[in-house]
C-alpha positions as CSV (number, residue, x, y, z in Angstrom):
1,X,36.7,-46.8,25.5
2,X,36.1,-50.8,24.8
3,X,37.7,-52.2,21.8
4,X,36.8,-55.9,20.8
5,X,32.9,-55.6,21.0
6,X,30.2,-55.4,18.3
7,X,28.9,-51.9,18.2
8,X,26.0,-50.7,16.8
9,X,27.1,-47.9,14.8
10,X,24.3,-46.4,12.7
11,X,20.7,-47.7,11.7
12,X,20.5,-49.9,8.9
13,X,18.0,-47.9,6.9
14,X,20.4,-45.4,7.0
15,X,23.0,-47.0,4.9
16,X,22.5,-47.1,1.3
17,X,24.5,-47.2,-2.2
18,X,26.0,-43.9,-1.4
19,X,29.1,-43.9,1.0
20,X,28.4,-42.9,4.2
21,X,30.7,-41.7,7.7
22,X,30.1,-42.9,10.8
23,X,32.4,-42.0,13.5
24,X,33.3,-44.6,16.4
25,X,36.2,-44.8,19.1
26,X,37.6,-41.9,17.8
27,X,37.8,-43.4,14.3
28,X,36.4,-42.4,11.3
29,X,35.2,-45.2,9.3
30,X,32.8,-45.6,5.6
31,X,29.9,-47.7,5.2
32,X,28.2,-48.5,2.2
33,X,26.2,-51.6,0.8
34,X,27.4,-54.1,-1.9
35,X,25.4,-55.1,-5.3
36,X,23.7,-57.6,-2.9
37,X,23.0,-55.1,0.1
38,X,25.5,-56.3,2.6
39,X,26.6,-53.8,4.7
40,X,30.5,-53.2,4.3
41,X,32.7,-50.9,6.7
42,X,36.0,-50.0,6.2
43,X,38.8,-47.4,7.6
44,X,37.3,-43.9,5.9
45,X,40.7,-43.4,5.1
46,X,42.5,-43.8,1.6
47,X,46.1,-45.1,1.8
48,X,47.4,-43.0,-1.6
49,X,47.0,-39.5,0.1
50,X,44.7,-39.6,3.3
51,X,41.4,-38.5,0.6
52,X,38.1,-39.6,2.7
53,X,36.4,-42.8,1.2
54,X,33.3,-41.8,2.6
55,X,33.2,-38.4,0.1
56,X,33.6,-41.4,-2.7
57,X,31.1,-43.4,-4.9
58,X,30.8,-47.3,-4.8
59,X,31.1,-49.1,-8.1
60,X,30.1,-52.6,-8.2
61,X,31.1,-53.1,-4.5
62,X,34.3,-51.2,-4.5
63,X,34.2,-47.7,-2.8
64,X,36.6,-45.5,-4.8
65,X,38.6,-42.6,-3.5
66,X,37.2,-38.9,-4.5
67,X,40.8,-37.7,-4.6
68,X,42.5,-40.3,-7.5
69,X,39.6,-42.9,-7.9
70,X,41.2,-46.0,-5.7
71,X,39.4,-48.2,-5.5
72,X,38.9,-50.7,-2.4
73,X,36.8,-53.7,-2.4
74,X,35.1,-55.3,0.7
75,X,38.1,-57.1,2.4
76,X,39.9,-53.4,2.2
77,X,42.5,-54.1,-0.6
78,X,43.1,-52.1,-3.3
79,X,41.6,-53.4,-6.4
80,X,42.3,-50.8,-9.1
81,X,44.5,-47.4,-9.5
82,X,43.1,-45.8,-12.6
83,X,46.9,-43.8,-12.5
84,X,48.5,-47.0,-13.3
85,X,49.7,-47.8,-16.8
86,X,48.3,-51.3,-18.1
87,X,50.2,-54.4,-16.6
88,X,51.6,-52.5,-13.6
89,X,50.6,-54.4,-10.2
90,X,49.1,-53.1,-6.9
91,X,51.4,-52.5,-4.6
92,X,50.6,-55.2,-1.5
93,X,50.6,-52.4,1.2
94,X,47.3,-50.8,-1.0
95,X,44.7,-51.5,1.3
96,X,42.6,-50.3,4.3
97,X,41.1,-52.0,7.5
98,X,38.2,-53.6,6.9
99,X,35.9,-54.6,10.1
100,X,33.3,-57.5,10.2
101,X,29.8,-56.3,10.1
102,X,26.2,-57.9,11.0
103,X,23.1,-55.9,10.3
104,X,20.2,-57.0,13.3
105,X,17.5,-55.5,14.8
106,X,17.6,-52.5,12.3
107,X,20.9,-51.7,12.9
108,X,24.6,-52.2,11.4
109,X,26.5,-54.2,13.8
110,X,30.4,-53.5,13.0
111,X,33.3,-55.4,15.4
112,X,36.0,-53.1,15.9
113,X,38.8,-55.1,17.0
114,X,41.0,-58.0,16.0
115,X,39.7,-60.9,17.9
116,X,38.6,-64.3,16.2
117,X,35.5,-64.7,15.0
118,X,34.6,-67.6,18.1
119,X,36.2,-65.6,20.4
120,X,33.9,-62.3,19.7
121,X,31.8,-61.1,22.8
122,X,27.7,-62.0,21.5
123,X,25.9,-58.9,19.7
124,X,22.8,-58.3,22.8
125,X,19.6,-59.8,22.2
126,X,16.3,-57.6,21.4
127,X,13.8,-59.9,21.1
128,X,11.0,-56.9,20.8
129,X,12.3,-56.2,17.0
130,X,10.1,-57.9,14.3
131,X,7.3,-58.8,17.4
132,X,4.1,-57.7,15.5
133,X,2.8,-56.9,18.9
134,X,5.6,-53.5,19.5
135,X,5.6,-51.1,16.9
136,X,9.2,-49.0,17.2
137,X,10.8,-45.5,16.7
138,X,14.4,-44.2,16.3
139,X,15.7,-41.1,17.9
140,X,19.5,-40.0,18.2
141,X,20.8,-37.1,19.8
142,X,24.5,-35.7,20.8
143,X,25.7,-35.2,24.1
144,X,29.2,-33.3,24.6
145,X,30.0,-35.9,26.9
146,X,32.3,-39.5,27.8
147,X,29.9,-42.3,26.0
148,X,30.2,-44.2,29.9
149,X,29.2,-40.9,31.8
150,X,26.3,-41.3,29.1
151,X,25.5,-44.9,29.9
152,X,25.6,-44.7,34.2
153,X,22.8,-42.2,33.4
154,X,20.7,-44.4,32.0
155,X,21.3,-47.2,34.7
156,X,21.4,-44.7,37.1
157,X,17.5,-44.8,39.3
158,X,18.2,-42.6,41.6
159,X,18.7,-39.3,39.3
160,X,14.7,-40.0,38.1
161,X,12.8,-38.4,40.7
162,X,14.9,-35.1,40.3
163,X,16.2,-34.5,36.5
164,X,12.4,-36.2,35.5
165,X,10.3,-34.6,38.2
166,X,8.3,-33.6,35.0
167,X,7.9,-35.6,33.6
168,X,7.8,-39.9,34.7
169,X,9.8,-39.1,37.8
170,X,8.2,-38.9,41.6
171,X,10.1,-36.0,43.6
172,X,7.8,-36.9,46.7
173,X,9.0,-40.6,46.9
174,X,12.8,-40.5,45.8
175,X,13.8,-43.9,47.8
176,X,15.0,-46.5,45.7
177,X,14.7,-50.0,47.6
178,X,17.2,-52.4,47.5
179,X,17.6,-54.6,44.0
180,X,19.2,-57.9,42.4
181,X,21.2,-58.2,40.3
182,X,21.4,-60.6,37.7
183,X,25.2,-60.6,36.1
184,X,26.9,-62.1,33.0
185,X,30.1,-61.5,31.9
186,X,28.3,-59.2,29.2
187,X,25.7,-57.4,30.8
188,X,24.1,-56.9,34.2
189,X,20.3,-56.6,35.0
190,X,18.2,-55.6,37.7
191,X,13.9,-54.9,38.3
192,X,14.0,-51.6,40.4
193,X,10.3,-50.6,42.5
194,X,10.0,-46.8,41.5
195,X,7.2,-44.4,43.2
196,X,4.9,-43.9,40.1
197,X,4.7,-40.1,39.0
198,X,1.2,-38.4,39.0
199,X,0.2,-38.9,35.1
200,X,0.4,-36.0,32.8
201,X,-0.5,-35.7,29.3
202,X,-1.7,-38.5,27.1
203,X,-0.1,-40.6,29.8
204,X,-2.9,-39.1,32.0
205,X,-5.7,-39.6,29.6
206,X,-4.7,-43.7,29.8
207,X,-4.1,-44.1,33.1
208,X,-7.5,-43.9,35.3
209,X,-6.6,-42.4,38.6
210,X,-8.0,-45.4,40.3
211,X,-6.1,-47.4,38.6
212,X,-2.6,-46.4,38.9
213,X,0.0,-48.4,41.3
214,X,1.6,-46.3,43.5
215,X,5.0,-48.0,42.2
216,X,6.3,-49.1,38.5
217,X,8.8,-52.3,38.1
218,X,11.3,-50.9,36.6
219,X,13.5,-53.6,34.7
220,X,16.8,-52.1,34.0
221,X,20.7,-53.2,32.5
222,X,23.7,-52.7,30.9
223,X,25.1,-54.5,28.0
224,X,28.4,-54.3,27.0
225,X,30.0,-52.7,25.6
226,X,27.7,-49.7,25.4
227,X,24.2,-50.2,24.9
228,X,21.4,-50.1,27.9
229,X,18.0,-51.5,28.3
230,X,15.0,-49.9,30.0
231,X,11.9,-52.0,30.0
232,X,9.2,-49.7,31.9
233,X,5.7,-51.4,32.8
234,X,2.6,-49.0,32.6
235,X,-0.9,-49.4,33.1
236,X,-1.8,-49.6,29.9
237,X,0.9,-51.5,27.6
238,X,4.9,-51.9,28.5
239,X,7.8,-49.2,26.7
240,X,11.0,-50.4,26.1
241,X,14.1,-48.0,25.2
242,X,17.3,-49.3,23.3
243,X,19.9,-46.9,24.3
244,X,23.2,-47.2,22.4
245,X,26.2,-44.8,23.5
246,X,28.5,-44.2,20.4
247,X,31.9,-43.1,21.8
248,X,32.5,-40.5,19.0
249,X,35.5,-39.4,21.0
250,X,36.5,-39.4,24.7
251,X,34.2,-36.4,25.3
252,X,31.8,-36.7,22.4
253,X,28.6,-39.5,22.1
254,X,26.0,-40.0,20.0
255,X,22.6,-41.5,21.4
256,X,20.8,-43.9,19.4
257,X,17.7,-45.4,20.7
258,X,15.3,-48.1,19.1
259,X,12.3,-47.1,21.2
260,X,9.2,-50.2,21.2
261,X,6.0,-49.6,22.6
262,X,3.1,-52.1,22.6
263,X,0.1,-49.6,23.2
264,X,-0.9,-47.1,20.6
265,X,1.0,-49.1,17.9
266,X,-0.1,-46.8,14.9
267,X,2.5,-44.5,13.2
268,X,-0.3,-41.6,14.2
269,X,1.6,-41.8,17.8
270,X,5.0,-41.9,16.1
271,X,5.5,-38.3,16.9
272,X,4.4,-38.2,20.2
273,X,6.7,-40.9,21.3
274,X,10.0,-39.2,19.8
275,X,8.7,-36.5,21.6
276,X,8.7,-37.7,24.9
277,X,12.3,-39.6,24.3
278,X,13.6,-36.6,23.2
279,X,12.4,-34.6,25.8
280,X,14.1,-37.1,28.2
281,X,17.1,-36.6,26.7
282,X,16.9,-33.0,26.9
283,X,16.7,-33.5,30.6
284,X,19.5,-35.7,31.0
285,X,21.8,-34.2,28.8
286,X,23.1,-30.2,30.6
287,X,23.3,-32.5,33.8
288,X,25.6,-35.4,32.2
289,X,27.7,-32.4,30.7
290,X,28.3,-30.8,33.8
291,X,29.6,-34.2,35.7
292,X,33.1,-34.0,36.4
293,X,36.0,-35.6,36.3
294,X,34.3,-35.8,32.6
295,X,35.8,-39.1,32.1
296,X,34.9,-42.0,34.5
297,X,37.4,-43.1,37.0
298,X,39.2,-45.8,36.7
299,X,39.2,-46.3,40.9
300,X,35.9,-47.2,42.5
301,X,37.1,-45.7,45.7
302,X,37.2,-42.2,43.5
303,X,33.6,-41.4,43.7
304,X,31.3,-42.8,46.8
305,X,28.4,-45.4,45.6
306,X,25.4,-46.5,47.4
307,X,23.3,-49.3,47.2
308,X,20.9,-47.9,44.7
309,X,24.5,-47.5,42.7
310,X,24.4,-51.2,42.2
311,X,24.4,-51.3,38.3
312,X,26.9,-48.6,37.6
313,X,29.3,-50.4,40.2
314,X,28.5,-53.7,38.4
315,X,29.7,-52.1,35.2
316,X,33.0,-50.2,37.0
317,X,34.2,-53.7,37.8
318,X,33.3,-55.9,34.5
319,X,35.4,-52.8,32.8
320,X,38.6,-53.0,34.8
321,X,38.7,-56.3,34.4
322,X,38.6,-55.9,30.5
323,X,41.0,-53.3,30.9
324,X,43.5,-55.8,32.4
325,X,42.9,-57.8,29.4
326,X,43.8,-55.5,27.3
327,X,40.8,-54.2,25.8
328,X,41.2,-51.0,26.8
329,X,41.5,-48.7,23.8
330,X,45.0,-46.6,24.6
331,X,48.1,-45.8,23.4
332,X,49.1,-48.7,21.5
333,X,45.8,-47.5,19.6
334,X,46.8,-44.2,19.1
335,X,49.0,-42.8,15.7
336,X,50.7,-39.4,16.7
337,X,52.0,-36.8,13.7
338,X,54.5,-33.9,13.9
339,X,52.3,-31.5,16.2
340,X,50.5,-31.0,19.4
341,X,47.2,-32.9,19.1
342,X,47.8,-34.4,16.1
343,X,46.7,-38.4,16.9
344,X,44.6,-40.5,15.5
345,X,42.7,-43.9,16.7
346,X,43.8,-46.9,14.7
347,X,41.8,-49.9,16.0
348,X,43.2,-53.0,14.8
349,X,41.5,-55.4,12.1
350,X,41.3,-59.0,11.7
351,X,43.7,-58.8,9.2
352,X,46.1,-57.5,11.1
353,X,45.9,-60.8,13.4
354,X,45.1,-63.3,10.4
355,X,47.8,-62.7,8.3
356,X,51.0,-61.4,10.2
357,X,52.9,-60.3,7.3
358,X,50.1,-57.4,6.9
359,X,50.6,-55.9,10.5
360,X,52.4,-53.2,9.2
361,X,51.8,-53.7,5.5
362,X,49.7,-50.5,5.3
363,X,49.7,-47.2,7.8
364,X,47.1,-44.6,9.3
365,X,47.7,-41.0,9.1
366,X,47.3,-38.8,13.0
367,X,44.6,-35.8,11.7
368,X,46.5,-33.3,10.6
369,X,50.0,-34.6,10.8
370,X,52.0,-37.0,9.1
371,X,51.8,-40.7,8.7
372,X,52.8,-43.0,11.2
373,X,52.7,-46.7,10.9
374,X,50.7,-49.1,13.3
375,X,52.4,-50.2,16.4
376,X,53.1,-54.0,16.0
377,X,51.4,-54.0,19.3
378,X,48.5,-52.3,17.7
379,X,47.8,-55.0,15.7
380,X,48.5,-57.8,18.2
């Protein structure tokens, strides 16, 4: 898992008054919105007695603790503890991590990691959102499976004509011809010629025979640190999926996808076109379960790649190169209790860089064990 990237970590009209959880790099976190609707998120972890924030209330635009009512503002200090007698301070080491957030393209950006606000990787472009032409859909599912297993699916052309047969996939015509690619150091992108499928369905009662290609461009890309693109021309209008791979854990993710379409814009075919994502999904997901090793190598020379691998050896490299900068979320990330098991992901907040006397002015309890401060490497 990435750290140091702006992840998109729930929908934005998903995120209200009322505290809310949203799990990311193995880290619980609460989001909520302030008096003025900016989006806050902080650790979804009180530093009085472990109590969840997200099981809180906000107050103004504090969140308050269920457990003994502390309350934490935006910037994660403690702002009031209704157990103190008048005239006794806060305690400096009262506080929690607070991360910065953006809210774009209906969705709540947070940046879970340390770095400087100029030195931040960009949040990826979608210039389909607020395009009168596309009208859009959300759809989220959970796969029991590594968030990068997840995303090599999506890039991943070659797996279409077999785990889509039925669907947009061509069994009869599985060759996937050579591509480009076009690479940043945040994303790479490529237009793949697929063998069009025979339409079915509604797809069939828009497409004339006579009238459809015997091969689809198919632009497809990956932008870090999780999130992949797939812009698919039809006949009749273009659809373009979103896909965003929450790392819940190492071997949990949850799929968000913004889905635009620019044909059959009215919220009549709203239904139909969740369907169909979903039903994708369903495909994809028993096969991206079963991979194994579950988690992706860190090798290239561990699994065999061909050309029409491309993208997902594109990605292989970008990431080893961010893991030898450090990004890599590991062990100076990880808090560990008094038992077997009993860790917990701590990812390091600006704070912890801007101010060094807070590095370890505050600590994060392992689930289920006892606390354990944050490594001064942690927060470096």
């Amino acid at each position: 898992m990435l750290k140091n990237f702006w992840y998109a970590v729930e929908f934005g009209d998903k995120v209200g008054r009322r505290p809310a959880k949203v799990t990311c790099l193995g880290q619980d976190f609460v989001l909520y919105r302030t008096r003025r609707g900016e989006v806050v998120c902080l650790s979804d972890l009180c530093v009085h007695r472990g109590g969840a924030l997200s099981m809180g209330t906000v107050k103004g635009d504090t969140v308050a603790c269920p457990y003994h009512g502390w309350e934490y503002e935006p910037g994660g200090a403690c702002v009031r503890i209704p157990a103190n007698p008048p005239g006794r301070g806060i305690p400096g080491k009262a506080r929690v991590d607070s991360y910065p957030t953006v809210e774009r393209y209906g969705m709540v950006w947070a940046f879970l990691g340390d770095l400087p606000e100029e030195e931040r990787p960009p949040i990826p472009h979608i210039p389909e959102h607020g395009d009168p032409a596309f009208h859009s859909v959300h759809v989220e599912m959970e796969f029991a499976a590594n968030y990068e297993r997840t995303l090599e699916n999506v890039v991943d052309s070659a797996h279409i004509p077999f785990v889509h047969g039925t669907t947009f996939g061509n069994p009869d015509r599985p060759e996937i011809p050579d591509y480009t690619i076009t690479l940043d150091d945040w994303s790479a992108v490529a237009d793949i010629r697929l063998s069009s499928a025979p339409p079915r369905g509604l797809r069939g009662v828009l497409t004339r025979r006579r009238s459809r290609p015997e091969q689809v461009t198919v632009t497809n890309g990956w932008y870090l640190p999780n999130m992949v693109k797939i812009h698919i021309r039809l006949p009749f209008g273009d659809m373009i999926l979103y896909d965003f791979n929450i790392p819940i854990s190492q071997d949990r993710t949850l799929v968000k996808i913004l889905g635009f379409r620019n044909f059959l814009t009215g919220r009549w075919a709203d239904g139909n076109a969740r369907r169909r994502i979903e039903r994708i999904l369903l495909q994809d997901r028993p096969v991206v379960e079963s991979q194994r090793p579950e988690l992706l190598p860190f090798d290239l020379s561990d699994e065999l790649h061909l050309r029409s691998d491309a993208l997902q050896v594109a990605y292989r490299r970008r990431r080893a190169q961010l893991i030898e900068r450090g990004w890599w979320v590991g062990g100076d990330d990880v808090v560990t209790g008094d038992g077997p098991r009993r860790t917990a992901t701590v990812i390091p907040s600006p704070a912890r860089r801007d101010d060094p006397e807070l590095t370890r002015a505050w600590v994060h309890k392992a689930r289920g064990g006892s606390g354990a401060p944050v490594s001064d490497d942690a927060a470096t």
